[in-house]
C-alpha positions as semicolon CSV with decimal commas, in nm:
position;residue;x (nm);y (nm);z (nm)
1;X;0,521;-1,323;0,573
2;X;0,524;-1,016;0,385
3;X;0,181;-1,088;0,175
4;X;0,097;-0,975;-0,141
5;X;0,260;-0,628;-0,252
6;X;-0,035;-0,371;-0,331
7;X;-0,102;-0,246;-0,612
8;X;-0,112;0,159;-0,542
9;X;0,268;0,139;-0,525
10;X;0,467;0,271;-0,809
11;X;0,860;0,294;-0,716
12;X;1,106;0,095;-0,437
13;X;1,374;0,169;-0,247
14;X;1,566;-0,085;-0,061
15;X;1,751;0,061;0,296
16;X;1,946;-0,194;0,434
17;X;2,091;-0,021;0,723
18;X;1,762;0,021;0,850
19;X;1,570;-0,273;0,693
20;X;1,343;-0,091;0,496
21;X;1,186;-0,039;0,213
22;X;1,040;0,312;0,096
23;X;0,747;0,264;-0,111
24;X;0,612;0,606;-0,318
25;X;0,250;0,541;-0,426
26;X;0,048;0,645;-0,746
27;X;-0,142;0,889;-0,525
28;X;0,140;1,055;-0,409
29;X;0,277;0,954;-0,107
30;X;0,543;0,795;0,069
31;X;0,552;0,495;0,289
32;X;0,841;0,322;0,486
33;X;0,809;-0,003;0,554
34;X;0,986;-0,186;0,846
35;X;1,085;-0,520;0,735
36;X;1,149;-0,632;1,113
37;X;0,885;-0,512;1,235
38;X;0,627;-0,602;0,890
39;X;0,454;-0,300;0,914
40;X;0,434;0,079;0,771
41;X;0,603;0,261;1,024
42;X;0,560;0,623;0,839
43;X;0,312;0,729;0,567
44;X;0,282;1,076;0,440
45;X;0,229;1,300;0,122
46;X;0,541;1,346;-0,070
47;X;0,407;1,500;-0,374
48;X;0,050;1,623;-0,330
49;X;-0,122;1,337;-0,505
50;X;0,048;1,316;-0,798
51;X;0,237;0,968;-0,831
52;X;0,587;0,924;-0,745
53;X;0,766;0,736;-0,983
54;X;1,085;0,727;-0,854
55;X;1,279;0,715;-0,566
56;X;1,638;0,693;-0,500
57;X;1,821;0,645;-0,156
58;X;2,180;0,846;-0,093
59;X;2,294;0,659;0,225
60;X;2,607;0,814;0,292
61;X;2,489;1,109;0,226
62;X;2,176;1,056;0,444
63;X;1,916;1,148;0,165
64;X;1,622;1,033;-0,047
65;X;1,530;1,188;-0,385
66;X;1,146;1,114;-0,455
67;X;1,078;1,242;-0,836
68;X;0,658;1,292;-0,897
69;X;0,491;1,241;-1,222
70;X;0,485;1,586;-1,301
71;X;0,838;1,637;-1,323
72;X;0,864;1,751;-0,938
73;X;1,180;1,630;-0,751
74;X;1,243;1,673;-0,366
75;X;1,526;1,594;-0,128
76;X;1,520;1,431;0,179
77;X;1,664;1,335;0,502
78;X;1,647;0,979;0,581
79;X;1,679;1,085;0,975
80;X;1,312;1,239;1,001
81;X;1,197;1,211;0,642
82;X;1,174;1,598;0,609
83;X;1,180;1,759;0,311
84;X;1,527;1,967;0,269
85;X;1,434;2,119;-0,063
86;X;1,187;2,079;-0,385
87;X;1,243;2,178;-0,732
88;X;0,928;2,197;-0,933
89;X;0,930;2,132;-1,263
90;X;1,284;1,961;-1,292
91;X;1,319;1,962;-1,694
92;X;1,226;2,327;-1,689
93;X;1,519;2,438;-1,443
94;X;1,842;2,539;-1,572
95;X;2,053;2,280;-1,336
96;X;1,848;1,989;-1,514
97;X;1,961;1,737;-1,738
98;X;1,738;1,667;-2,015
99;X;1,481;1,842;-2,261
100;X;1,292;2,107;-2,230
101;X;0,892;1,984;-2,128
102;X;0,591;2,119;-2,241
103;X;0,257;2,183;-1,991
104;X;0,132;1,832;-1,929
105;X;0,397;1,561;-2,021
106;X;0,559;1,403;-1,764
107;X;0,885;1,231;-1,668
108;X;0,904;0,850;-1,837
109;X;1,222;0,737;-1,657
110;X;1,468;0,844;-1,446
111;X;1,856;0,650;-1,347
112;X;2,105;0,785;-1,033
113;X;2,444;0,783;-1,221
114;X;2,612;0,887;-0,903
115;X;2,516;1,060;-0,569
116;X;2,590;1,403;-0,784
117;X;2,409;1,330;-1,129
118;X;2,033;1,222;-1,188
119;X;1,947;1,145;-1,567
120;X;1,618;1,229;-1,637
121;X;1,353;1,134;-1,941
122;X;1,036;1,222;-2,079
């Protein structure tokens, strides 16, 4: 069986395709977990140990968005897991949705509307 789910992990992200879950942790990184095989297959540090809080899958657009505590959002590709671009600081960048942050606050929840619109609160 699977076991008991620990407790560093903050966000989920079901792949079905693949039949995986991505895990991001409250230290920061990102696991993948391989239901068939019931193992991590692939740990790393997606946000330099600041939590990730969410994490959305694209799948036909072969992505992953991982969004950090600290407002810090980064694209993926769900071929190698490399990261294809970060934008620090998303509520402080002119393409965001949302208001504007001050130093310290972070971001308190976060919904994919579509594969071209992420909402963003803090």
């Amino acid at each position: 069986g699977l076991g008991v789910m620990p407790t560093d992990y903050s966000c989920l992200a079901w792949e079905p395709q693949r039949s995986q879950i991505l895990c991001g942790t409250k230290t920061g990184d990102l696991r993948i977990f391989d239901l068939r095989q019931q193992r991590v297959i692939q740990k790393f540090d997606a946000h330099g140990g600041v939590a990730v809080q969410h994490c959305f899958l694209l799948p036909c657009m072969g992505r992953l968005l991982t969004l950090s505590a600290a407002a810090e959002l980064k694209i993926w590709s769900l071929t190698n897991f490399e990261c294809l671009e970060t934008i620090p600081k998303l509520h402080h960048a002119p393409r965001s949705l949302g208001s504007i942050m001050t130093a310290g606050q972070t971001i308190a929840c976060a919904s994919l509307a579509s594969e071209h619109h992420l909402i963003t609160g803090g």
